[in-house]
N, C-alpha and C positions, 0 to 999 in steps of 0.2 A: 601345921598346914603346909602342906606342899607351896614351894613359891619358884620361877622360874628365874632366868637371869634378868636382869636388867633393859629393861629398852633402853638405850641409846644413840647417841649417832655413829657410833659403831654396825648397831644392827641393820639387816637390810629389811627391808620394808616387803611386804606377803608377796606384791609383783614379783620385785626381785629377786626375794628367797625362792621363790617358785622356780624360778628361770636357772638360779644355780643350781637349785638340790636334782632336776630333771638331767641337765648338762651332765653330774658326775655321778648320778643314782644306777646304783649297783644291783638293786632285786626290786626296782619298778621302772617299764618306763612309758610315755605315752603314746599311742597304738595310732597315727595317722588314719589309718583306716577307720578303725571304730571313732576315732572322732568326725570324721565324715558323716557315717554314719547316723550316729548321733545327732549332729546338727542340721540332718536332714530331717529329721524325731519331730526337733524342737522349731524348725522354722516349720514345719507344716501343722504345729500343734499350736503357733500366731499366728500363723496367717485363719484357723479355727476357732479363733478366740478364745482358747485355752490358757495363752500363756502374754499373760499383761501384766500390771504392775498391782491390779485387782487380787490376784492369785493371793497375797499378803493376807485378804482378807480369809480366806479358808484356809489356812497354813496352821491356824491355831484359834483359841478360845482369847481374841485380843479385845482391849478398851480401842476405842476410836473417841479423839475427844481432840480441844486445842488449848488443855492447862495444863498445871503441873501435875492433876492427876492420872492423866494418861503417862507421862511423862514419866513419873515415877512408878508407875508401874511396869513398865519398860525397863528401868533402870533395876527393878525388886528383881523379876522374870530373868533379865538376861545375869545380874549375877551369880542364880542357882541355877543356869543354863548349861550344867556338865553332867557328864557321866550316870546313861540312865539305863544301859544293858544291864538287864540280870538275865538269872535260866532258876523260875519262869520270869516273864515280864512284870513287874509290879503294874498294877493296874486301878486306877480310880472311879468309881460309878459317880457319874453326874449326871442328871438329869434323865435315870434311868439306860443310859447310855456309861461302857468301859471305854476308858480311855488308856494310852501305855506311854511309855518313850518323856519326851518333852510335855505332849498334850496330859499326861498325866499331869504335871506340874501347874501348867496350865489352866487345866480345869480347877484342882484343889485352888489356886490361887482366885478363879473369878468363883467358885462354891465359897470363901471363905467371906470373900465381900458380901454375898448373896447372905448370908447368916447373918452379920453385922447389919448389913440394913434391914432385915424382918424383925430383928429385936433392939434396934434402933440404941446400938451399944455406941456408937460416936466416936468409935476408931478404927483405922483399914491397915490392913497387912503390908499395903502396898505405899503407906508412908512413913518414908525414914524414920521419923522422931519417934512413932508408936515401934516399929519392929526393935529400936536401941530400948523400950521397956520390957522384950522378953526376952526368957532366961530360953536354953535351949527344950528344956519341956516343953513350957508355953506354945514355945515356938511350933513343934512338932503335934501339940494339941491346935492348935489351930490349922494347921494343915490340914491333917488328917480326918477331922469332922467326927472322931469315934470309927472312921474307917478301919478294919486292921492292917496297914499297909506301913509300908517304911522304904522311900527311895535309899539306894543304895548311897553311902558319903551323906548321909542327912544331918551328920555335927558340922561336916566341913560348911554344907551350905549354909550355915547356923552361921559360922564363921565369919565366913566371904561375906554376905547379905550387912553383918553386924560391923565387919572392918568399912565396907561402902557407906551405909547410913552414916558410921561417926565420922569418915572424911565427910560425904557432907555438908554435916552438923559444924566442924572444927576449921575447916577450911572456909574459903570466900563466897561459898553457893549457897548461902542464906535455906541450910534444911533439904534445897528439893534439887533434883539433876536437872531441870528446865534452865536452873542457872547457867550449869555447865554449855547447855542445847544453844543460849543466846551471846556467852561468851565464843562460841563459836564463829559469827559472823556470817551466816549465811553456809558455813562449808561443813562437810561431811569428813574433810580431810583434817581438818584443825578439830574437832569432835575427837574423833580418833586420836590426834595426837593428845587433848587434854585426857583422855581418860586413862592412855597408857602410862600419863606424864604424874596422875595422881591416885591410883587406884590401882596397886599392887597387883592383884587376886587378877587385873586384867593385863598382864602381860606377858604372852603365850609365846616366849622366844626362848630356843634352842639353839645349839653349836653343832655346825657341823661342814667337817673338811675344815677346820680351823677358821668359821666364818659365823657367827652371830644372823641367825635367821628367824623370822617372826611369821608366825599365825594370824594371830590376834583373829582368833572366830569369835570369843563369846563380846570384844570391843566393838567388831563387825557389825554382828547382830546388833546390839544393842543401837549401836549408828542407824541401821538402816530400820529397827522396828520403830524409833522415832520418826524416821523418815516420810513412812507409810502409815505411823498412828496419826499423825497431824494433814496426810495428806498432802506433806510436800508442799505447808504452808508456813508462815513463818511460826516462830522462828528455825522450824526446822528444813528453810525452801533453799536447799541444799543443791548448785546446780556442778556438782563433780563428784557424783554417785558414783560414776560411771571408771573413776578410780578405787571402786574396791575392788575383793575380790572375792570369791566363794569365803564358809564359812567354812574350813575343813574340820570335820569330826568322823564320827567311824562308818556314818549313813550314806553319807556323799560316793566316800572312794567304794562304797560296796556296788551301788548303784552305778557307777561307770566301769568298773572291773566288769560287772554284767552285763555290759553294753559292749567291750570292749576296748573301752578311751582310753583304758589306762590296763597293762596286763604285770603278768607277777613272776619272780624265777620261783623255780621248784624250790629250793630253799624257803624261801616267802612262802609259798601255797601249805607246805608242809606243817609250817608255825600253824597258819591260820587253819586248820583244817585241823589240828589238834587243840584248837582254841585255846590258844599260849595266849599270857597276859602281858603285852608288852611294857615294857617301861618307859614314861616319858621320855621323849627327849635321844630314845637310840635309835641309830641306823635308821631301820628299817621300818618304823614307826614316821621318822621323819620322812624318809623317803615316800611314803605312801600319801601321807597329808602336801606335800609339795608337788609330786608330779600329778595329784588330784588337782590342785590349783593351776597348775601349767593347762592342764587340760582340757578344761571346765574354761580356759581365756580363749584356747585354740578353738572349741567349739564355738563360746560364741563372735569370735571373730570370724567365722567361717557362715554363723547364721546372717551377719551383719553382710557378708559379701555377698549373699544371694539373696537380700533384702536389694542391694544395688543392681545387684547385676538382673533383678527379674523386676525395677523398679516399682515395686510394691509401695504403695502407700500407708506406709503403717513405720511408725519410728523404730532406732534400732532398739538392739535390745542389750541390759547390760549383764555383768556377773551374779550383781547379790539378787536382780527377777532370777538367771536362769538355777542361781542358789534354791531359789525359793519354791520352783517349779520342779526341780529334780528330786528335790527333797518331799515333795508332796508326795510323786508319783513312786517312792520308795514306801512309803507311809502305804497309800492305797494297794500295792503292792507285794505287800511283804512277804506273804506265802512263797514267790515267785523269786524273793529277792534272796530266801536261803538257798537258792543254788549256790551262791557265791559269799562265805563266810566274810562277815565284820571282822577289821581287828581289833579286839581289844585293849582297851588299857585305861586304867582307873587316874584320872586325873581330874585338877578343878579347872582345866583349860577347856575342855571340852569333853 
């Protein structure tokens, strides 16, 4: 299984990696203009009441609860939270409705519960201690529901899911991530740093320019889907959200490359346009998920200025809403959004 380097206090943290990799990024950079743009998109789609911290709730097939059942299903979700391009898309029927991408995952995961409680079997996918009792068949028969389908990387997520549960199980979290949620203290930022500090599989940092630079989307996510399952009450009433940042994956940068916030050299466009498969962790892979994060700050610091400057009554807005919103509007979208190619690249970062 793929593993990344090391978080430590070496590495710089997604703000700051963002800010260097844009500084010396060689085939991306971010477009002033399109982020104007853009963030005239996004403040006129708040002030419509399109884009609030509700959005979470149509983003995906989530639990809303305040135990550790939501909690840990937060925790199941965002560690098989990677790599779901294929050609064609793999797709799940729920509820007489296809789903594709992440929602695919999604759905299988809340169908899977749905089977368990009509035949009243007395175990859930979505807790630790039961998913450490299947083997990786199991695993993939319960997904699946008799579906013919198989996400792409479906042993690794087997993996990651089973290395999470036995930390856990082994470590001081008494079985459930809710642990982790209340060791926390209130913050979002100490979240973060316990999950990079004890759970491998989430630590999305690369080298580049001789400098230790971090991601961390799928730790992101995972921070902010508690955030917003619990409603932003304790234990997850986290009040320095507003220090994260995007979650970079390959949906984001396409969607602002088509906007313009962020543009590419001919070199770049060439890769992507022959849908090359990049490899973690190089150049121009990096380059792409960093000055997507530089961008995606500039925007909404640009939405928050004319939130001021037009004294609007409506609070500002942070990263991981305008994460959650941009990423929607890729999803409803998508026809629209193959103008401008994904890059790819098979990893368990995202």
């Amino acid at each position: 299984m793929e593993l990344s380097a090391v978080f430590d206090s070496q590495t710089m943290l997604p703000a700051e990696s963002a800010c260097f990799i844009s500084r010396y990024s060689e085939h991306v950079e971010v477009n002033p203009a399109g982020v104007q743009r853009l963030a005239k998109k996004l403040y006129d789609a708040y002030k419509e009441g399109e884009f609030d911290d509700s959005v979470w709730d149509n983003t995906a097939l989530n639990l809303k609860g305040s135990d550790n059942a939501s909690v840990d299903w937060c925790f199941i979700e965002a560690a098989m939270n990677f790599s779901f391009w294929d050609n064609p898309p793999v797709q799940f029927c729920y509820k007489n409705e296809y789903f594709s991408g992440y929602l695919a995952l999604a759905a299988m995961i809340k169908n899977a519960l749905e089977v368990v409680a009509y035949f009243q079997l007395g175990h859930r996918i979505t807790t630790p201690s039961y998913i450490l009792q299947l083997d990786y068949d199991s695993f993939c028969s319960c997904l699946q529901s008799g579906q013919p389908l198989q996400l792409p990387m479906m042993f690794e997520r087997w993996k990651v899911v089973q290395e999470g549960c036995e930390i856990l199980q082994k470590v001081n979290f008494n079985g459930t991530f809710l642990t982790c949620v209340e060791m926390a203290n209130n913050s979002a930022v100490n979240l973060l740093n316990l999950i990079v500090k004890h759970f491998p599989s989430f630590n999305d940092v690369a080298t580049y320019k001789g400098r230790k630079v971090s991601f961390l989307k799928r730790a992101q996510i995972l921070v902010a889907d508690v955030f917003y399952s619990l409603k932003g009450k304790k234990p997850a009433n986290f009040d320095d959200m507003n220090l994260l940042t995007i979650c970079a994956d390959y949906r984001l940068p396409q969607i602002l490359a088509y906007h313009g916030a962020i543009t590419y050299s001919n070199e770049l466009k060439a890769f992507l346009d022959s849908e090359h498969v990049f490899q973690y962790g190089e150049q121009m892979e990096v380059e792409i998920r960093g000055c997507s994060i530089k961008a995606v700050a500039d925007v909404v610091a640009e939405v928050n200025r004319m939130i001021v400057e037009n004294e609007d009554k409506i609070t500002s807005i942070n990263e991981i809403s305008a994460d959650y919103y941009l990423w929607l509007q890729c999803k409803k979208n998508e026809a629209a959004m193959t103008a401008v190619p994904f890059h790819r690249c098979r990893s368990i970062f995202y």
